[in-house]
N, CA, C and O atoms as a GROMACS GRO file, in nm:
protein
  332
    1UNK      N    1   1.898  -1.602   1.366
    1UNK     CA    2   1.836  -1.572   1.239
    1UNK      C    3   1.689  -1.617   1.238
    1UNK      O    4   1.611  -1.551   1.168
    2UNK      N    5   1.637  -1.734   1.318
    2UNK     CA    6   1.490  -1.804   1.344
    2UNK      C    7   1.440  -1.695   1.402
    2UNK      O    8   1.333  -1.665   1.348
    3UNK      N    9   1.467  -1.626   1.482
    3UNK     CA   10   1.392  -1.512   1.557
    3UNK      C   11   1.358  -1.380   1.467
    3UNK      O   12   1.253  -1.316   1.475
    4UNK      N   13   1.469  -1.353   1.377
    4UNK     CA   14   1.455  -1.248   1.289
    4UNK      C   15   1.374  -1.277   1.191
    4UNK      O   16   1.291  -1.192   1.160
    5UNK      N   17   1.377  -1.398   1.121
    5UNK     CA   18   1.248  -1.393   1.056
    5UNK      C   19   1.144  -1.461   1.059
    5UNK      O   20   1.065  -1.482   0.967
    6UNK      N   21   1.139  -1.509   1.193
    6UNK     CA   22   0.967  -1.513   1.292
    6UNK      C   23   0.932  -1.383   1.315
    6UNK      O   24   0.810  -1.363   1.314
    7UNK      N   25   1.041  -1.242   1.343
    7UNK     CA   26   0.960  -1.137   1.379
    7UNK      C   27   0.899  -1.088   1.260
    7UNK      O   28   0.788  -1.035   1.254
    8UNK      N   29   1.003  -1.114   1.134
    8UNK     CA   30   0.954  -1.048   0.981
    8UNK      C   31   0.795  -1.141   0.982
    8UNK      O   32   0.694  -1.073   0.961
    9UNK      N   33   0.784  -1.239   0.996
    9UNK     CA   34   0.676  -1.344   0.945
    9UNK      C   35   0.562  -1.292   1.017
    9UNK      O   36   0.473  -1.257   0.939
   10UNK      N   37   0.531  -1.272   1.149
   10UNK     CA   38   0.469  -1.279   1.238
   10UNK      C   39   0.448  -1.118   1.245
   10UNK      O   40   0.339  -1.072   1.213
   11UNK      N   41   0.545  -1.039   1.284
   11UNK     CA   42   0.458  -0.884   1.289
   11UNK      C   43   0.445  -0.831   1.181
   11UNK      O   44   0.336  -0.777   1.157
   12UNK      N   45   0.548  -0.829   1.080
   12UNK     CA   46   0.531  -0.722   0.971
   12UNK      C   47   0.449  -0.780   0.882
   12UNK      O   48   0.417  -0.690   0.805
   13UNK      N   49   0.382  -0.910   0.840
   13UNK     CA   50   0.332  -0.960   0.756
   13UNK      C   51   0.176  -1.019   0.818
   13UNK      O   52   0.061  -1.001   0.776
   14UNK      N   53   0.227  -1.096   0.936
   14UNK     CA   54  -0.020  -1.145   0.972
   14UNK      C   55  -0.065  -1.087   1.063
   14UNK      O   56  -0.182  -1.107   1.098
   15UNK      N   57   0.046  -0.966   1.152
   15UNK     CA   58  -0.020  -0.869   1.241
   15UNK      C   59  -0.064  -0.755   1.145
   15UNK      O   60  -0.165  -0.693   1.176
   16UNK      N   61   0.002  -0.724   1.034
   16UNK     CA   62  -0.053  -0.616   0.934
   16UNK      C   63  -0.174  -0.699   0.840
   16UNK      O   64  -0.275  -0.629   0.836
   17UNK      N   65  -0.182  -0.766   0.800
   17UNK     CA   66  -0.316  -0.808   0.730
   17UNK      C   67  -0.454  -0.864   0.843
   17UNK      O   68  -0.563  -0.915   0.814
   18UNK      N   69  -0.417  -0.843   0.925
   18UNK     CA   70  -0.487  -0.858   1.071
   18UNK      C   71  -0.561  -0.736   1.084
   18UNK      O   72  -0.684  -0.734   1.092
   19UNK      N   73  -0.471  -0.609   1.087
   19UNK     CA   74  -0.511  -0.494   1.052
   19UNK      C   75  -0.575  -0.449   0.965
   19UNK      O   76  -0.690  -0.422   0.998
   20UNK      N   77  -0.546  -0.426   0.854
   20UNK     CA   78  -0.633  -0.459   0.747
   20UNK      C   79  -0.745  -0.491   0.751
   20UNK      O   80  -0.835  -0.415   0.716
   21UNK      N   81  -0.776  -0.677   0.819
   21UNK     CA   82  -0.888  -0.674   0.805
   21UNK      C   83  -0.955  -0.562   0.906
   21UNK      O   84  -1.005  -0.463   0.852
   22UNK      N   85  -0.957  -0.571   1.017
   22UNK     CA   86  -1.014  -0.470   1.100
   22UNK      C   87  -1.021  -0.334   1.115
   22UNK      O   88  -1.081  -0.264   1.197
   23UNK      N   89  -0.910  -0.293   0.971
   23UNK     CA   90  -0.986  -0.156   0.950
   23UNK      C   91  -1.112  -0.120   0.812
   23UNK      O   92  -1.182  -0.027   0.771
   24UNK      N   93  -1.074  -0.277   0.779
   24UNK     CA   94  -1.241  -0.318   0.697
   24UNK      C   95  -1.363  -0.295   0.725
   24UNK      O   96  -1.456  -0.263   0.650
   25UNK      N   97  -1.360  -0.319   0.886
   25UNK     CA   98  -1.474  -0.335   0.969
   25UNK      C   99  -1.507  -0.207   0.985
   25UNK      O  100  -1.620  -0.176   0.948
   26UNK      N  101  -1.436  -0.120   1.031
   26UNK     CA  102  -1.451   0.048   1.052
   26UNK      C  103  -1.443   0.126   0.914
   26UNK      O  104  -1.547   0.187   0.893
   27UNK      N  105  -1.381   0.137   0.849
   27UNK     CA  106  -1.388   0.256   0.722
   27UNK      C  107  -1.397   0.201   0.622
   27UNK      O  108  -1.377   0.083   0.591
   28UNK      N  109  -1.427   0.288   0.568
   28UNK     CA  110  -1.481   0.236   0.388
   28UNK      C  111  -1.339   0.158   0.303
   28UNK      O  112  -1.224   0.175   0.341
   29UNK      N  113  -1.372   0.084   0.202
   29UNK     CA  114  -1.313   0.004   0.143
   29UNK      C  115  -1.176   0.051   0.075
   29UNK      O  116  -1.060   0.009   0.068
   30UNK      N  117  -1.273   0.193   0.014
   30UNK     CA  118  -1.106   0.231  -0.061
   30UNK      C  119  -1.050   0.317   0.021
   30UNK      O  120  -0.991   0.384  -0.065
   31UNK      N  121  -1.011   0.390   0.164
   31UNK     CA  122  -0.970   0.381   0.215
   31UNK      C  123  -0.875   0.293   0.274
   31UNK      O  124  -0.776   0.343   0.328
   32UNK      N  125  -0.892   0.170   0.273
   32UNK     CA  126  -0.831   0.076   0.315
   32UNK      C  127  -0.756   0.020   0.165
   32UNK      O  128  -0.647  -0.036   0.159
   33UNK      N  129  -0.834   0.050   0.065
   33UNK     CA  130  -0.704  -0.003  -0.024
   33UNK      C  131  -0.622   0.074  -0.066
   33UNK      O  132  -0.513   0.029  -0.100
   34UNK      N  133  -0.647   0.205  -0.075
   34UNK     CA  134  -0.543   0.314  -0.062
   34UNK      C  135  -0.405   0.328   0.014
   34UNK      O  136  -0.299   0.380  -0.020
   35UNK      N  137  -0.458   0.237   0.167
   35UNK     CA  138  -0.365   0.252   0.241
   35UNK      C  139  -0.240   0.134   0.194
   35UNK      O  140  -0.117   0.146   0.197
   36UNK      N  141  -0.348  -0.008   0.143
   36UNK     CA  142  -0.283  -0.095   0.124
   36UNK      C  143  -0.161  -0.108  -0.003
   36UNK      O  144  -0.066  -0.185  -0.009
   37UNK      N  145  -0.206   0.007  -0.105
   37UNK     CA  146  -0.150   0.029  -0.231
   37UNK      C  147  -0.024   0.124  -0.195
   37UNK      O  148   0.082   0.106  -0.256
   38UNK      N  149  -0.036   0.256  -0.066
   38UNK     CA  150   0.057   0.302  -0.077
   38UNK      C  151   0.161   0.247   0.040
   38UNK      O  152   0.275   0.290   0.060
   39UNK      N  153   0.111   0.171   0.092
   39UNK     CA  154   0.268   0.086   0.140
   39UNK      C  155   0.370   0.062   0.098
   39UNK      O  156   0.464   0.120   0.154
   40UNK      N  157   0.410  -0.041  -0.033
   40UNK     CA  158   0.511  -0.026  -0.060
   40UNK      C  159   0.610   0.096  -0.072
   40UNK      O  160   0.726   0.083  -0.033
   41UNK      N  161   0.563   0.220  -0.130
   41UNK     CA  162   0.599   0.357  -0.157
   41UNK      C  163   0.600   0.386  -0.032
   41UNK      O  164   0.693   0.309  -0.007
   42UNK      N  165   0.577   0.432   0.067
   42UNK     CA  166   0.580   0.425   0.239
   42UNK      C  167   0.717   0.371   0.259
   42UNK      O  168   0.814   0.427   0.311
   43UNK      N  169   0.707   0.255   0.212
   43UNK     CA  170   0.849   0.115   0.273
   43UNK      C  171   0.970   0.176   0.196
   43UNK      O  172   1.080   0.177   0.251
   44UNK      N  173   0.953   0.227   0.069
   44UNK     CA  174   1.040   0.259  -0.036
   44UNK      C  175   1.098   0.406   0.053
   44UNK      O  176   1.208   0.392   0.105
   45UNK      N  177   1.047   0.504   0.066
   45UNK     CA  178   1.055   0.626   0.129
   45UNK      C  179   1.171   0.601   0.236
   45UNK      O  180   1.285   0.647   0.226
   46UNK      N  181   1.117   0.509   0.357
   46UNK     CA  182   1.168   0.504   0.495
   46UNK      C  183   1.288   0.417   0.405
   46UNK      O  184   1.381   0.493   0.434
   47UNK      N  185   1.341   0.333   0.335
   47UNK     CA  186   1.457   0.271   0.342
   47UNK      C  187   1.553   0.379   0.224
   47UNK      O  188   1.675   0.364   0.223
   48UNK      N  189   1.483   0.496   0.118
   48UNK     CA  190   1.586   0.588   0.105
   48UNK      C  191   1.630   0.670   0.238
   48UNK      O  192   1.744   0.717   0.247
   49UNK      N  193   1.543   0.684   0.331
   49UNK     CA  194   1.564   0.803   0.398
   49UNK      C  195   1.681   0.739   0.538
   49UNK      O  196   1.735   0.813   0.620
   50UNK      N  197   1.694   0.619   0.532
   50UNK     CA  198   1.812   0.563   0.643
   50UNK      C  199   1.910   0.528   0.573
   50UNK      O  200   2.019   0.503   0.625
   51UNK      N  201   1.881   0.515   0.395
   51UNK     CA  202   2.034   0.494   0.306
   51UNK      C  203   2.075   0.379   0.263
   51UNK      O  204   2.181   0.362   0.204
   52UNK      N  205   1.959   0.258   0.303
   52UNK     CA  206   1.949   0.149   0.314
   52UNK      C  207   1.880   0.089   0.122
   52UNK      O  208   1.859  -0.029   0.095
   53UNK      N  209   1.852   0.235  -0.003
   53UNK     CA  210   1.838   0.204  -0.123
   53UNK      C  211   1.846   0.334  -0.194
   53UNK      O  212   1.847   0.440  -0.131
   54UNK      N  213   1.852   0.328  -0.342
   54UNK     CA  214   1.852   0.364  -0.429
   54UNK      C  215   1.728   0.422  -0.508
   54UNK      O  216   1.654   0.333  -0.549
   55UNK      N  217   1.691   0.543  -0.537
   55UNK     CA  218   1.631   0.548  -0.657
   55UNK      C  219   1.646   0.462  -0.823
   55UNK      O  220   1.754   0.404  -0.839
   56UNK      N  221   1.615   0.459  -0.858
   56UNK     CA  222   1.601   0.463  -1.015
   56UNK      C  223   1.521   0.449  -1.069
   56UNK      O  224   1.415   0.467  -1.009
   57UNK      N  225   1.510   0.400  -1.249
   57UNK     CA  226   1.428   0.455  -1.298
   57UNK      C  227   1.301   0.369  -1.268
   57UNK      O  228   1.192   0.426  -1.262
   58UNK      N  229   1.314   0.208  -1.245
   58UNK     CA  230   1.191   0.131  -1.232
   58UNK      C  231   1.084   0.184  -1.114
   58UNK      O  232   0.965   0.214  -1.115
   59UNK      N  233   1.202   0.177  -0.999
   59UNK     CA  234   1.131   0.240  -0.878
   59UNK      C  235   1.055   0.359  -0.924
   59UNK      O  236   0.936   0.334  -0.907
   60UNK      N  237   1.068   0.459  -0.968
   60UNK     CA  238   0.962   0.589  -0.984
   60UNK      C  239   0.866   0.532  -1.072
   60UNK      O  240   0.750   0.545  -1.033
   61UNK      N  241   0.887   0.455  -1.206
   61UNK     CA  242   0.770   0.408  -1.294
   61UNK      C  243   0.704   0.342  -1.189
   61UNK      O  244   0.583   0.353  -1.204
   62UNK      N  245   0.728   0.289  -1.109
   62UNK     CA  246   0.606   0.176  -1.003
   62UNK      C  247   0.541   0.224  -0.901
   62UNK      O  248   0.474   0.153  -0.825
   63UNK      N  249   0.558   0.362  -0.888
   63UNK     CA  250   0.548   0.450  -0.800
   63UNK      C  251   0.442   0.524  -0.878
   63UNK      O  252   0.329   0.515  -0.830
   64UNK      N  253   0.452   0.576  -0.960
   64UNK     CA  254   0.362   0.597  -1.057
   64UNK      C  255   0.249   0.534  -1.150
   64UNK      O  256   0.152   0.591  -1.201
   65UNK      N  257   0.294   0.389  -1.158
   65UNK     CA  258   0.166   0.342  -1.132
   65UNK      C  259   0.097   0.305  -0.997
   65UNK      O  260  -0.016   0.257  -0.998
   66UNK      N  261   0.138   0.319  -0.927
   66UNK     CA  262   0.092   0.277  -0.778
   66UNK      C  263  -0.010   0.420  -0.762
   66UNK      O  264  -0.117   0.407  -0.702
   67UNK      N  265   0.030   0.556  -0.819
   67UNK     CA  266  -0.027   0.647  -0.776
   67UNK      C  267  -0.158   0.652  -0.858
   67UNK      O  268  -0.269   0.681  -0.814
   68UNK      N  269  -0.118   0.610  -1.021
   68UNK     CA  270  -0.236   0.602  -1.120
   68UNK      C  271  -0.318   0.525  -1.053
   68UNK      O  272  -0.435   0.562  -1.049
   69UNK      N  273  -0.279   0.390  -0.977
   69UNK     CA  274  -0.381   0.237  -0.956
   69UNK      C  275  -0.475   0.361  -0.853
   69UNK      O  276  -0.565   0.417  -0.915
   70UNK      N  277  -0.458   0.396  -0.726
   70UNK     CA  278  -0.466   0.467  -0.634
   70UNK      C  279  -0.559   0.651  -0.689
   70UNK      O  280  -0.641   0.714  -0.623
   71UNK      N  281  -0.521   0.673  -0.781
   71UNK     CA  282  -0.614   0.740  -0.828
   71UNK      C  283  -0.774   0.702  -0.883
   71UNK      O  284  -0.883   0.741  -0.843
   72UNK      N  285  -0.732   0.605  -0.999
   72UNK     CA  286  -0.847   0.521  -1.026
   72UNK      C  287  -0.928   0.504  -0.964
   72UNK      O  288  -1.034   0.566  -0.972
   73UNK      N  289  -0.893   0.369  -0.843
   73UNK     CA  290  -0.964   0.338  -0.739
   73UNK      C  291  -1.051   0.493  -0.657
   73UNK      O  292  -1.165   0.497  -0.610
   74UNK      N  293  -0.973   0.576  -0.663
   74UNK     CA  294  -1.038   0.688  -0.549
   74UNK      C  295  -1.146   0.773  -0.620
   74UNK      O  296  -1.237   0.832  -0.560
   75UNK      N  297  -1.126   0.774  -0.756
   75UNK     CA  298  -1.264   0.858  -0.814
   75UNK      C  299  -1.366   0.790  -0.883
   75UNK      O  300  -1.388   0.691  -0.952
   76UNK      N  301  -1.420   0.893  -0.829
   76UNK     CA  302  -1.622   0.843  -0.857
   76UNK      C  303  -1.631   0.854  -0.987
   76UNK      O  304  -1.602   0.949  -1.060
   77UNK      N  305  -1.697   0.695  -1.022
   77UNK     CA  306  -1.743   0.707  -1.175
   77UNK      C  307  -1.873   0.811  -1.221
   77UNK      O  308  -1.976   0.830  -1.156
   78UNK      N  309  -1.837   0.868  -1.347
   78UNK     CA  310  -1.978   0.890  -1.367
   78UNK      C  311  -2.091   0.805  -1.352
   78UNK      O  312  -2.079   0.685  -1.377
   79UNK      N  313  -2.232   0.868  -1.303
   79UNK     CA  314  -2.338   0.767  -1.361
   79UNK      C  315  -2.394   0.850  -1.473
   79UNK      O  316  -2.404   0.972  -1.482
   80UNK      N  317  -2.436   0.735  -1.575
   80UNK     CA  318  -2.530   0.814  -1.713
   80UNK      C  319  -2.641   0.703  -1.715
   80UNK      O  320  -2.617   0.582  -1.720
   81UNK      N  321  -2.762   0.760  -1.712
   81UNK     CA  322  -2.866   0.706  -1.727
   81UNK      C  323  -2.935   0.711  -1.893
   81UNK      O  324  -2.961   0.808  -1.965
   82UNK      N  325  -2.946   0.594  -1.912
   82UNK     CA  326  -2.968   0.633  -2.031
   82UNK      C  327  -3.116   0.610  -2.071
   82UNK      O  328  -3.138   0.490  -2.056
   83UNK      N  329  -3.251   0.687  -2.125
   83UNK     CA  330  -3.363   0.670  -2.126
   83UNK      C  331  -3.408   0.666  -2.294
   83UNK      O  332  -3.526   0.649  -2.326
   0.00000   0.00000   0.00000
């Protein structure tokens, strides 16, 4: 069980924010938080699709805000100059 969650601790969690940072270094910001926002929904996807969870109703509301947060973030504010 020490091994199973040294591998959870160690790859899926500070080899991915490892990543992260270093795709900081290369592409723009919200790119990278885009990617970081739709993970969970990613994680959610792959464990309906092996049978391993459930829909319901919270899951889609969080999914939906995950998509609103993820929208937000991705569009350009207006600028108004005001003279």
């Amino acid at each position: 069980i020490y091994l199973k969650a040294g591998f959870v601790v160690v790859f899926a969690t500070c080899i991915t924010y490892l990543f992260n940072l270093f795709a900081l270094s290369k592409l723009k910001p919200t790119t990278v938080s885009v990617f970081i926002y739709l993970q969970p929904v990613i994680a959610s996807i792959y464990a309906l699709l092996v049978g391993s969870d459930t829909v319901n109703t919270i899951k889609i509301l969080a999914t939906a805000l995950i998509f609103t947060g993820v929208y937000l973030v991705s569009k350009r504010a207006k600028v108004t100059i005001n003279k």
